[in-house]
Backbone and ligand atoms as CSV (ligand in chain L), in Angstrom:
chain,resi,resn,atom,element,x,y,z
A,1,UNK,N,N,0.845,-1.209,0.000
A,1,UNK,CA,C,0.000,0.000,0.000
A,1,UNK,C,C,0.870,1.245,0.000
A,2,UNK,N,N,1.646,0.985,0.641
A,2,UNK,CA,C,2.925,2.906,0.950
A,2,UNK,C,C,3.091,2.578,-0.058
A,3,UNK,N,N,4.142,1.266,-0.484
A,3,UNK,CA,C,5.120,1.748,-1.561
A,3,UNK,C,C,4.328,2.445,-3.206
A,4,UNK,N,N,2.583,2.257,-2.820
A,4,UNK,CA,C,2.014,2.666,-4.437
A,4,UNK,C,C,1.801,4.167,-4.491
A,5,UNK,N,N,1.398,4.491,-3.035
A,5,UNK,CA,C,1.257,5.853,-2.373
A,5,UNK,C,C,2.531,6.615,-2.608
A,6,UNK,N,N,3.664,6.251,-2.151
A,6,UNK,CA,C,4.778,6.813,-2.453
A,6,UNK,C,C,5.230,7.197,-3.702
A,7,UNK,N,N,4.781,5.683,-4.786
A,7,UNK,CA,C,4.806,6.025,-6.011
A,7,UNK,C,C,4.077,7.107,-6.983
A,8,UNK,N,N,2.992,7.157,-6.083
A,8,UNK,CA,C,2.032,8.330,-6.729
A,8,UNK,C,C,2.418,9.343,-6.451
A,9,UNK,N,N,3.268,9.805,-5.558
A,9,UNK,CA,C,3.745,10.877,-4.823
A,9,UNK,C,C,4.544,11.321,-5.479
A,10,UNK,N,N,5.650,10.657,-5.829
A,10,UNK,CA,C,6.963,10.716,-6.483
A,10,UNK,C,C,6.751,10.819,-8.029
A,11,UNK,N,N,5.589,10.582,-8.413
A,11,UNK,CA,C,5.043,10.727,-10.206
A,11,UNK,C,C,4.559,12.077,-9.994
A,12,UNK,N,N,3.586,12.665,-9.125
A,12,UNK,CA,C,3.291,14.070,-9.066
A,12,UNK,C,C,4.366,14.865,-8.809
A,13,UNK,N,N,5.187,14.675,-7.578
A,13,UNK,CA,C,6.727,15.742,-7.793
A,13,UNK,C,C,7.257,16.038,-9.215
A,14,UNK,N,N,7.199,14.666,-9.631
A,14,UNK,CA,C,8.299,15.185,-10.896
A,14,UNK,C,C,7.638,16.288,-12.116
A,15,UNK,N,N,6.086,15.671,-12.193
A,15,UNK,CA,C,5.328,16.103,-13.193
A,15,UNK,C,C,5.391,17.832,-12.762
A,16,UNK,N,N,5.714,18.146,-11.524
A,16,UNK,CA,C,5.411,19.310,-10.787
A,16,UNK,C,C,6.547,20.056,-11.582
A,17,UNK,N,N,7.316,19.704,-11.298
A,17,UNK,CA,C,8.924,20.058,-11.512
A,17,UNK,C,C,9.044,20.354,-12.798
A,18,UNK,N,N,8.373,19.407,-13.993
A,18,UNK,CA,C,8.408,19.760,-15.295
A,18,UNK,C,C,8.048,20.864,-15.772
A,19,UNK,N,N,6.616,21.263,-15.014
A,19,UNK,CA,C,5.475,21.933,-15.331
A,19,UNK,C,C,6.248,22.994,-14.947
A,20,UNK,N,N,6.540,23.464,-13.624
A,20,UNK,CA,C,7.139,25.050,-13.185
A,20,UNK,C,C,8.760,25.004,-13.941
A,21,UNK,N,N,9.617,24.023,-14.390
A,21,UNK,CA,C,10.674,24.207,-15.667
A,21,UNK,C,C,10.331,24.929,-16.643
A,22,UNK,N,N,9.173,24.424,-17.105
A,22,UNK,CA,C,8.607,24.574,-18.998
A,22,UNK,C,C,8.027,26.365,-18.042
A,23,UNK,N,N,7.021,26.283,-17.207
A,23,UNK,CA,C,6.814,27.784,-17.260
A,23,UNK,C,C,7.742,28.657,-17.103
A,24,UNK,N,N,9.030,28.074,-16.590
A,24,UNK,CA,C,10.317,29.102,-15.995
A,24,UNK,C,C,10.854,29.363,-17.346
A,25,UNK,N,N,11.164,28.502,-17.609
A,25,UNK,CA,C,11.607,28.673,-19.638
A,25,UNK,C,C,10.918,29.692,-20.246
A,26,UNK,N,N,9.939,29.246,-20.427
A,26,UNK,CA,C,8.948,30.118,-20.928
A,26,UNK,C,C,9.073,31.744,-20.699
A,27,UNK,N,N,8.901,31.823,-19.025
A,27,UNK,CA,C,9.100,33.652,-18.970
A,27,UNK,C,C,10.169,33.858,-19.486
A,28,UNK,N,N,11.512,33.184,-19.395
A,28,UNK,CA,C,13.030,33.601,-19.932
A,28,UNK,C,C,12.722,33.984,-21.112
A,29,UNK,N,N,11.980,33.218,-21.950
A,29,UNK,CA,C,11.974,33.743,-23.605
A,29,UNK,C,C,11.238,34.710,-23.426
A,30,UNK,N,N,10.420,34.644,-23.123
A,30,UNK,CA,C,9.433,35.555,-23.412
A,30,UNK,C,C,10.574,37.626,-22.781
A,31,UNK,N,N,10.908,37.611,-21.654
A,31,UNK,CA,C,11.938,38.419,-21.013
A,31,UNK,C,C,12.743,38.557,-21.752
A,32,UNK,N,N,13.268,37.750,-22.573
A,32,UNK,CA,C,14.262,37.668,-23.555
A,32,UNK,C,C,13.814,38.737,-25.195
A,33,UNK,N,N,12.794,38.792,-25.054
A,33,UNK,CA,C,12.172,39.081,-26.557
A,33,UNK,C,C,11.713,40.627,-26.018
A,34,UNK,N,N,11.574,40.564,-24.879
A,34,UNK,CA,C,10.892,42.105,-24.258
A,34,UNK,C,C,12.076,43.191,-24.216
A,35,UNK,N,N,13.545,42.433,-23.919
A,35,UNK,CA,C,14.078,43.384,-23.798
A,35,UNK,C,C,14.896,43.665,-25.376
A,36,UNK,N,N,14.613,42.636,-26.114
A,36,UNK,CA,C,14.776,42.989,-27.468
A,36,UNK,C,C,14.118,44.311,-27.493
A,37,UNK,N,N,12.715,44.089,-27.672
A,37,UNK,CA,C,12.183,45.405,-28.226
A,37,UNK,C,C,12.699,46.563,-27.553
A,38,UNK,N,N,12.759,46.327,-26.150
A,38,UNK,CA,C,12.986,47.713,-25.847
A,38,UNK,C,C,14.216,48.374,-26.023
A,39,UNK,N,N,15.339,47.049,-26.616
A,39,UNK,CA,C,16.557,47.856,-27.109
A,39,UNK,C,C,16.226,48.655,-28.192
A,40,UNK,N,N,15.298,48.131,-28.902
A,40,UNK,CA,C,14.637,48.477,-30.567
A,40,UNK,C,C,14.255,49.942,-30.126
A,41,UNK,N,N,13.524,50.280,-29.703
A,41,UNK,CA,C,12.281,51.353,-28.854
A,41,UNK,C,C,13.461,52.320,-28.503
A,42,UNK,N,N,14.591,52.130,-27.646
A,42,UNK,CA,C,15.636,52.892,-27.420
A,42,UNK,C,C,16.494,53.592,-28.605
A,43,UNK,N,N,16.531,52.844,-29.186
A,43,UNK,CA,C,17.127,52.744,-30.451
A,43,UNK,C,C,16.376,54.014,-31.342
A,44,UNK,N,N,15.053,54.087,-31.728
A,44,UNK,CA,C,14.386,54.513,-32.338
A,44,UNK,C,C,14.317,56.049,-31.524
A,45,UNK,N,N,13.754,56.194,-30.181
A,45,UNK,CA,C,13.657,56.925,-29.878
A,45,UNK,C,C,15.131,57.792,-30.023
A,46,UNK,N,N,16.210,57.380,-29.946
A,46,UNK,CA,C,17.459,58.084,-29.773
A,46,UNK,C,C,17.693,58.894,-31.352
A,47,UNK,N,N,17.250,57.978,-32.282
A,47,UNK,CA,C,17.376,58.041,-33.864
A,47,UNK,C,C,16.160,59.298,-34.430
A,48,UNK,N,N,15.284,58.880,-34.016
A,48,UNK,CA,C,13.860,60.444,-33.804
A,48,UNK,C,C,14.618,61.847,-33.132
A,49,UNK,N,N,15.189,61.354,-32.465
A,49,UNK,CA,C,15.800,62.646,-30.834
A,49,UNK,C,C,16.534,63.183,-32.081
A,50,UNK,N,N,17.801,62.384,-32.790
A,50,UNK,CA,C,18.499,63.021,-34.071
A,50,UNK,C,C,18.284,63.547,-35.396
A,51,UNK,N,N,16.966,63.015,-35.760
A,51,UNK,CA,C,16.226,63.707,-36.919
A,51,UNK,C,C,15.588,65.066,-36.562
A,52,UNK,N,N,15.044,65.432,-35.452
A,52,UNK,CA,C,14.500,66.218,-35.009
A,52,UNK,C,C,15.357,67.753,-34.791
A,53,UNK,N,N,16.643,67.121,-34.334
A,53,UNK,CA,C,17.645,68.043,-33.919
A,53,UNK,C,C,17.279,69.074,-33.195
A,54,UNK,N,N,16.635,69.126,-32.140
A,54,UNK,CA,C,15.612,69.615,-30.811
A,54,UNK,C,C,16.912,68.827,-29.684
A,55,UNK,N,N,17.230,70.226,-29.453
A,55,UNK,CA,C,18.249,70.024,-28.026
A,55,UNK,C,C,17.003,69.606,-26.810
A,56,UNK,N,N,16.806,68.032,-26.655
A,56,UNK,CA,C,15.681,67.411,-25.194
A,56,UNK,C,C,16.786,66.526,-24.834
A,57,UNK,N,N,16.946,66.247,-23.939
A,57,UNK,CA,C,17.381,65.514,-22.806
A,57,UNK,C,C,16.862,63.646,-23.489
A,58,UNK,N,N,17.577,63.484,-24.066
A,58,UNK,CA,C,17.370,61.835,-23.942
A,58,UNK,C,C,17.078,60.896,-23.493
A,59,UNK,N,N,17.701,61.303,-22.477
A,59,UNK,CA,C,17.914,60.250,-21.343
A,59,UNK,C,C,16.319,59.764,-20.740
A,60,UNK,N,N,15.841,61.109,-20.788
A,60,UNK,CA,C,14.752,61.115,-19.853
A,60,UNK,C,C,13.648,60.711,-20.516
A,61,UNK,N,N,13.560,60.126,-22.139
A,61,UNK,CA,C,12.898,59.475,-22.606
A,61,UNK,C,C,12.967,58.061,-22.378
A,62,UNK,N,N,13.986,57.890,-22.303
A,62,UNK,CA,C,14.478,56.277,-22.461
A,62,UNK,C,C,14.758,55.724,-20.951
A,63,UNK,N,N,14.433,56.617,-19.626
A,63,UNK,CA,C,14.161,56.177,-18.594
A,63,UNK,C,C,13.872,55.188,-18.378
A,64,UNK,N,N,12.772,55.377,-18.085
A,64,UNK,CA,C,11.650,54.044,-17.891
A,64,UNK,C,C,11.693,52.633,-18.798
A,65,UNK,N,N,12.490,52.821,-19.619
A,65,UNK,CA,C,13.274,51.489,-20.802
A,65,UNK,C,C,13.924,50.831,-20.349
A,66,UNK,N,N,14.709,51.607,-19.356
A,66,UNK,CA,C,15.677,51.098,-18.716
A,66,UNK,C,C,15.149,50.706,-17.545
A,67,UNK,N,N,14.604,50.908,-16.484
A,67,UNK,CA,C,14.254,50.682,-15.682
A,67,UNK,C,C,13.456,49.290,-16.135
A,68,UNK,N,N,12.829,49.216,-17.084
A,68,UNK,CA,C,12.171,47.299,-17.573
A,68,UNK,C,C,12.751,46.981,-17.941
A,69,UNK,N,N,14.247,47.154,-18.705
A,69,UNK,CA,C,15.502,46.227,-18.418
A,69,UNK,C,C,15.845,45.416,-17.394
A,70,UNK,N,N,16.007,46.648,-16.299
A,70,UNK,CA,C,16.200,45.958,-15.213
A,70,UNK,C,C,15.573,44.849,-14.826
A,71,UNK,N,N,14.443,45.077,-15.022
A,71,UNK,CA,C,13.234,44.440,-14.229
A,71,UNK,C,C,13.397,43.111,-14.578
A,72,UNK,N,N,12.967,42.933,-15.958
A,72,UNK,CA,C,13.098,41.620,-17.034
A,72,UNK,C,C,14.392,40.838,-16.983
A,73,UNK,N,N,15.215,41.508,-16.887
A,73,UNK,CA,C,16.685,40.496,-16.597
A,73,UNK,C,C,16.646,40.489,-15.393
A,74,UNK,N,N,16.306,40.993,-13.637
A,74,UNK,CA,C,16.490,40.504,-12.609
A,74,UNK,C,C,15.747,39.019,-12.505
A,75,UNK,N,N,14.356,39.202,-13.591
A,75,UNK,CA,C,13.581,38.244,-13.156
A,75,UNK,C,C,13.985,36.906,-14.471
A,76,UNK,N,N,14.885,37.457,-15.357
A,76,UNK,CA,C,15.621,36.083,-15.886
A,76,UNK,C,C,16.265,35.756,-15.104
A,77,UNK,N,N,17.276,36.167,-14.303
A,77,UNK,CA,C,17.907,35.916,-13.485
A,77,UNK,C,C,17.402,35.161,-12.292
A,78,UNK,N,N,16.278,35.406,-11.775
A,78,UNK,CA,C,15.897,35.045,-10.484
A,78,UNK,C,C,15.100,33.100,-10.837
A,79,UNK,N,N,14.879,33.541,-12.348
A,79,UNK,CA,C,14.389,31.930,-12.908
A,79,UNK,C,C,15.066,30.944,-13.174
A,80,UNK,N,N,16.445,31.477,-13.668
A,80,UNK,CA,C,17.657,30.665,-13.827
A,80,UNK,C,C,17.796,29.892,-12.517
A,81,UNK,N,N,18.030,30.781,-12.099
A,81,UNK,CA,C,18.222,30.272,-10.547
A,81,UNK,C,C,17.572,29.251,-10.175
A,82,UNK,N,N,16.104,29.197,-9.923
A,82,UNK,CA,C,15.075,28.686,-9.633
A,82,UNK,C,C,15.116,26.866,-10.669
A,83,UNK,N,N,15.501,27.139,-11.621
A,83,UNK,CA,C,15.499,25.971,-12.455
A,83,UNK,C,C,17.060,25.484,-12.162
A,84,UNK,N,N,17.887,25.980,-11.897
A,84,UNK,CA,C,19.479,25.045,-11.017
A,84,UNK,C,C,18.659,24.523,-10.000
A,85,UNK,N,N,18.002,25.258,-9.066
A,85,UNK,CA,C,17.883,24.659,-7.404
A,85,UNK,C,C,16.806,23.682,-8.142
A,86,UNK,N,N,15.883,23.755,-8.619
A,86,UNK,CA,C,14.771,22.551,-9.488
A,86,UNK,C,C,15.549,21.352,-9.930
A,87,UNK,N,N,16.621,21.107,-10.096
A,87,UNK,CA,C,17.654,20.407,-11.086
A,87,UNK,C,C,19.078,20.096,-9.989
A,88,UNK,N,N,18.608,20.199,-8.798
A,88,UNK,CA,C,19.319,20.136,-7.868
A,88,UNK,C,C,21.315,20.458,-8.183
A,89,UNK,N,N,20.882,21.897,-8.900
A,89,UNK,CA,C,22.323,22.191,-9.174
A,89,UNK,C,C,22.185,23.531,-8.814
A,90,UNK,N,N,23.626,24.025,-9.305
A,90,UNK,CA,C,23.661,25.820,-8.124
A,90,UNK,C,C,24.986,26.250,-9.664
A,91,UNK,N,N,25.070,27.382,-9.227
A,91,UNK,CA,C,26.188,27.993,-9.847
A,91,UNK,C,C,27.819,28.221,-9.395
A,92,UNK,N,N,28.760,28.057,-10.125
A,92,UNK,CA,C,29.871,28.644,-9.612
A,92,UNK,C,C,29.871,30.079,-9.315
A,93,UNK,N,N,30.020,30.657,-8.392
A,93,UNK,CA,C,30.320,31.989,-7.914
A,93,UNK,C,C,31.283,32.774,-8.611
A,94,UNK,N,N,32.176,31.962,-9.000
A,94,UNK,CA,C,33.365,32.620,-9.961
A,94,UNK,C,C,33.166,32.809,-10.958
A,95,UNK,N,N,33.128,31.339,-11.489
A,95,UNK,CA,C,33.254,31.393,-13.333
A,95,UNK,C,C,31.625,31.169,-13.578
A,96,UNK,N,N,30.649,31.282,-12.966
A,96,UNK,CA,C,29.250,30.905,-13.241
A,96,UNK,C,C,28.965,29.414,-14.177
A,97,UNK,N,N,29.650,28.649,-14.058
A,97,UNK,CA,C,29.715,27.214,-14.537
A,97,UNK,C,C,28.448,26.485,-13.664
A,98,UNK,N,N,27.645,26.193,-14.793
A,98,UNK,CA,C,26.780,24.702,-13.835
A,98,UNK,C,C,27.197,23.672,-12.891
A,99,UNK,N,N,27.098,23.950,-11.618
A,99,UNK,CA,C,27.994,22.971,-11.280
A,99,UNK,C,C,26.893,21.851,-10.262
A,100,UNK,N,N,27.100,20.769,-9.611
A,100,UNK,CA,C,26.042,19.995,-8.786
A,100,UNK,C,C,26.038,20.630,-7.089
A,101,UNK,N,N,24.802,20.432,-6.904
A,101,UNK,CA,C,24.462,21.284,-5.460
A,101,UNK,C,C,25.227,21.174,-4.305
A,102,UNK,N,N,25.991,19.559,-4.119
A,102,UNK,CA,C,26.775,19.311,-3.324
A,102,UNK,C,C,28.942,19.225,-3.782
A,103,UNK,N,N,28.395,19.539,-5.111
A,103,UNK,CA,C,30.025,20.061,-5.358
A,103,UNK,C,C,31.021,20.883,-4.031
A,104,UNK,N,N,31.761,20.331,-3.979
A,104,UNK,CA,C,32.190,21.800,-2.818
A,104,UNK,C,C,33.317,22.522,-3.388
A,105,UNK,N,N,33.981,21.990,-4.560
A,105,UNK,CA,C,34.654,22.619,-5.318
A,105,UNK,C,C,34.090,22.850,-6.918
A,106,UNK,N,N,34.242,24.252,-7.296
A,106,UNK,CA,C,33.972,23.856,-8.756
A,106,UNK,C,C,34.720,23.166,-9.985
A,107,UNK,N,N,33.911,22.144,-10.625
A,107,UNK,CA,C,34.921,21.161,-11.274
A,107,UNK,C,C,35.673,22.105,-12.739
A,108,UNK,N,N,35.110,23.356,-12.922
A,108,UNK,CA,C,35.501,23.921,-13.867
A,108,UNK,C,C,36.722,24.976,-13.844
A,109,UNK,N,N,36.616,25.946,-12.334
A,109,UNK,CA,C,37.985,25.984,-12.077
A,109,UNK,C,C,38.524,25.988,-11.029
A,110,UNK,N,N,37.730,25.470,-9.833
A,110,UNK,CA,C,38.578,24.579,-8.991
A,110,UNK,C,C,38.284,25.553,-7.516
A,111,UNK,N,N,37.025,26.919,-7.940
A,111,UNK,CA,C,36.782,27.506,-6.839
A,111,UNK,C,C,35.903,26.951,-5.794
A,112,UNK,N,N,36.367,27.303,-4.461
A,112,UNK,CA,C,35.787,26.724,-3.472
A,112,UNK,C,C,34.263,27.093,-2.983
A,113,UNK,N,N,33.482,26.307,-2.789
A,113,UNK,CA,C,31.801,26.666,-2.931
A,113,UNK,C,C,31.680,26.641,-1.707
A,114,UNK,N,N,31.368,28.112,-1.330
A,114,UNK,CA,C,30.888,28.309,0.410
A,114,UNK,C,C,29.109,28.067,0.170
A,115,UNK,N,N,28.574,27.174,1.672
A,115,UNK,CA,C,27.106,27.226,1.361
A,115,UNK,C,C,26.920,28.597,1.569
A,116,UNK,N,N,25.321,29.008,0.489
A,116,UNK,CA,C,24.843,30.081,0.480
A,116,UNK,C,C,23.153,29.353,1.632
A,117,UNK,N,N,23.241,30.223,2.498
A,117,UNK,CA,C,22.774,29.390,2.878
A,117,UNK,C,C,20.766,30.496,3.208
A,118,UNK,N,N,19.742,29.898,3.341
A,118,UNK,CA,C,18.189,30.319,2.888
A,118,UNK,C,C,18.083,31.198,4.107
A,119,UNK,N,N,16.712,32.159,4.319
A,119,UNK,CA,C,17.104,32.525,5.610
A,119,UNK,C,C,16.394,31.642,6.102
A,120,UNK,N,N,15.356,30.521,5.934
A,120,UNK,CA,C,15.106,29.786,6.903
A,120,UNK,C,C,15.880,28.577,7.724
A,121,UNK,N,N,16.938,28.727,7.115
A,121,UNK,CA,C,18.512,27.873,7.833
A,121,UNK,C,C,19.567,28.748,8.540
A,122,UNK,N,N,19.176,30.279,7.733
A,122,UNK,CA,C,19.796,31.761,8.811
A,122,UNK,C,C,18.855,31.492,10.124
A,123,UNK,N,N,17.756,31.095,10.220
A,123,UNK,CA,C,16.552,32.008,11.179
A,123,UNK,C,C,17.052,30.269,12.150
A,124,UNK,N,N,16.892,29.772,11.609
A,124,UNK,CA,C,17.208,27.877,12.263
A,124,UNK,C,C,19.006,28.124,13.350
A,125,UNK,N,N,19.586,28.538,12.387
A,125,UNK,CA,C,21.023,29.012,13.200
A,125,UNK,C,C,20.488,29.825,14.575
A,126,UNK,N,N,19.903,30.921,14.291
A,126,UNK,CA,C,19.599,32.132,15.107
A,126,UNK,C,C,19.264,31.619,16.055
A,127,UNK,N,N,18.279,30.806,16.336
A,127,UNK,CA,C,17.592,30.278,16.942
A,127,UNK,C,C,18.310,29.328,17.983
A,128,UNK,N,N,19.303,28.500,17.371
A,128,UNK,CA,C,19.700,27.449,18.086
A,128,UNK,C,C,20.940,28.037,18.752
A,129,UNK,N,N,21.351,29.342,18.096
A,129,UNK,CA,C,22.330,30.637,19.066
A,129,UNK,C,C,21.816,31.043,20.083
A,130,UNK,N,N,20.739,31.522,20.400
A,130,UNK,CA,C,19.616,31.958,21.351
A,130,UNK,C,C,19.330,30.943,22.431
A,131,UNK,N,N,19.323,29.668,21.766
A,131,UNK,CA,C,19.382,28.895,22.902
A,131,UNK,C,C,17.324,28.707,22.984
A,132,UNK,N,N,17.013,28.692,21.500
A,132,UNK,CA,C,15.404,29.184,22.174
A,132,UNK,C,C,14.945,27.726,21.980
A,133,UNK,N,N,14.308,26.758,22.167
A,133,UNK,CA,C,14.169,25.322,22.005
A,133,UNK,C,C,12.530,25.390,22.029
A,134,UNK,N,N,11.937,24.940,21.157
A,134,UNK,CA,C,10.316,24.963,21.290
A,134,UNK,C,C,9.951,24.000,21.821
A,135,UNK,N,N,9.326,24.363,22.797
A,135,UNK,CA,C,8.931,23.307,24.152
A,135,UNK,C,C,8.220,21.844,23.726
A,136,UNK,N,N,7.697,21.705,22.790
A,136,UNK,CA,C,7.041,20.791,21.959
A,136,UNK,C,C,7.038,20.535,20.416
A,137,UNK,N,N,6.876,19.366,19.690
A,137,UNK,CA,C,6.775,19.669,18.588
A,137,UNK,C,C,5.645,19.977,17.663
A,138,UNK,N,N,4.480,20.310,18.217
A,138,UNK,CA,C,3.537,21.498,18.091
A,138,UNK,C,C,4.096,22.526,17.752
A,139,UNK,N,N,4.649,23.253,19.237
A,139,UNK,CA,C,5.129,24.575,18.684
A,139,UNK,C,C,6.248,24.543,17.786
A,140,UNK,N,N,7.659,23.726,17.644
A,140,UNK,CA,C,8.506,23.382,16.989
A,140,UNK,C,C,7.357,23.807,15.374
A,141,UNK,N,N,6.710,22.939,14.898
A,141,UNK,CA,C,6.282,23.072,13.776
A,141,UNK,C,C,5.314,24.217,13.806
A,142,UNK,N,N,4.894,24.855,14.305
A,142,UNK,CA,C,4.556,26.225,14.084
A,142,UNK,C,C,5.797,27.071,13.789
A,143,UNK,N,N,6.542,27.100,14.297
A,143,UNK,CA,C,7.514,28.340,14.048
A,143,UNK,C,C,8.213,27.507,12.565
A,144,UNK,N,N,8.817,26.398,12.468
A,144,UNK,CA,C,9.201,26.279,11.210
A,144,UNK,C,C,8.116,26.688,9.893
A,145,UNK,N,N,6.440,26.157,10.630
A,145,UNK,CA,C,6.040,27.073,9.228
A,145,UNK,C,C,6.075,28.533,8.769
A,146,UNK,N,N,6.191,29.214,9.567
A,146,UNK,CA,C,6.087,30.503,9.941
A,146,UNK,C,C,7.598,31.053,9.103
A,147,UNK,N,N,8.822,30.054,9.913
A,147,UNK,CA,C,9.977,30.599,8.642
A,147,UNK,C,C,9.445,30.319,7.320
A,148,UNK,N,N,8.926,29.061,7.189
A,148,UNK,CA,C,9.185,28.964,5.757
A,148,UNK,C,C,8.196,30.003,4.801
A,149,UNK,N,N,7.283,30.450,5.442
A,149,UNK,CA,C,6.610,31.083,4.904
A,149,UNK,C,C,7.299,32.237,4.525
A,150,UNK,N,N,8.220,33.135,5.543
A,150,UNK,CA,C,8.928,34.023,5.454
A,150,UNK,C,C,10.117,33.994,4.439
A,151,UNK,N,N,10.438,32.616,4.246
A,151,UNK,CA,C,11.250,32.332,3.121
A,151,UNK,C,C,10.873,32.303,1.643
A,152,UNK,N,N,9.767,32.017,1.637
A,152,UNK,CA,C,9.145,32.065,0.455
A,152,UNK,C,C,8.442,33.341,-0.065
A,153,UNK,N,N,8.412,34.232,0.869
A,153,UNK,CA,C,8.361,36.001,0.754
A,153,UNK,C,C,9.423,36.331,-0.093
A,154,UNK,N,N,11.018,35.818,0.603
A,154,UNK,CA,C,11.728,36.375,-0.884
A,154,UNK,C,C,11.940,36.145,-1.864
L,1,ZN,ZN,ZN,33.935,27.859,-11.292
């Protein structure tokens, strides 16, 4: 009986895992094509600013262009990410090489991988510094949900 339960369990994880991959992919392209245009859009506007030959401030058109630059590549960035830790891999810090989660050296050039570590394993440290011990494991599992929730805020 477990071991079919388990099996069903372990067929939904993965299917899970696929599903938030293919959507993580997905925003990348899609982020990927946005900031195309808005190089395009920059582009144009700068090229108008020169036909015009009207001494305006540039910059201050193409503001806000930039500012969804930002935006769109923090959040490629933040998906990349998300699909290593999905794929139970992490990055080199140095050379940004794919490397495996429990590597402790990178095999590409040999830099040493300090854990980066969540704050709900910061807040778990804190805690066991403090000396604070939850009197039960009731409360024990209240406060771990409570981090994790807080972890999943960032
Ligand atoms: Zn490296």
């Amino acid at each position: 009986m477990g071991f079919f339960n388990n099996l069903g369990k372990k067929t939904t994880e993965a299917t899970t895992k696929i599903a938030r991959e293919a959507k993580l992919k997905m925003k990348i392209t899609e982020n990927k094509q946005k900031i195309k245009d808005l190089y395009m859009e920059i582009g144009r506007k700068n090229y108008e600013n020169h036909v015009r030959e009207e001494d305006i401030d540039i910059n201050e058109f193409i503001k806000d262009d930039f500012s969804k630059i930002d935006k769109f590549s923090k959040e490629i960035e933040d998906a990349r990410k998300e699909i290593l830790v999905l794929n139970n891999k992490k990055m080199c810090k140095k050379c940004f090489a794919e490397i495996n989660n429990d590597d402790k050296f990178c095999p590409k050039c040999g830099e040493k991988q300090t854990e980066e570590k969540t704050v709900l394993e910061k807040a778990e440290e804190k805690l066991e510094q403090a000396d604070i011990s939850p009197k039960n494991e009731k409360e024990a599992k209240i406060i771990k949900e409570e981090l994790e929730q807080k972890n999943n805020q960032d």
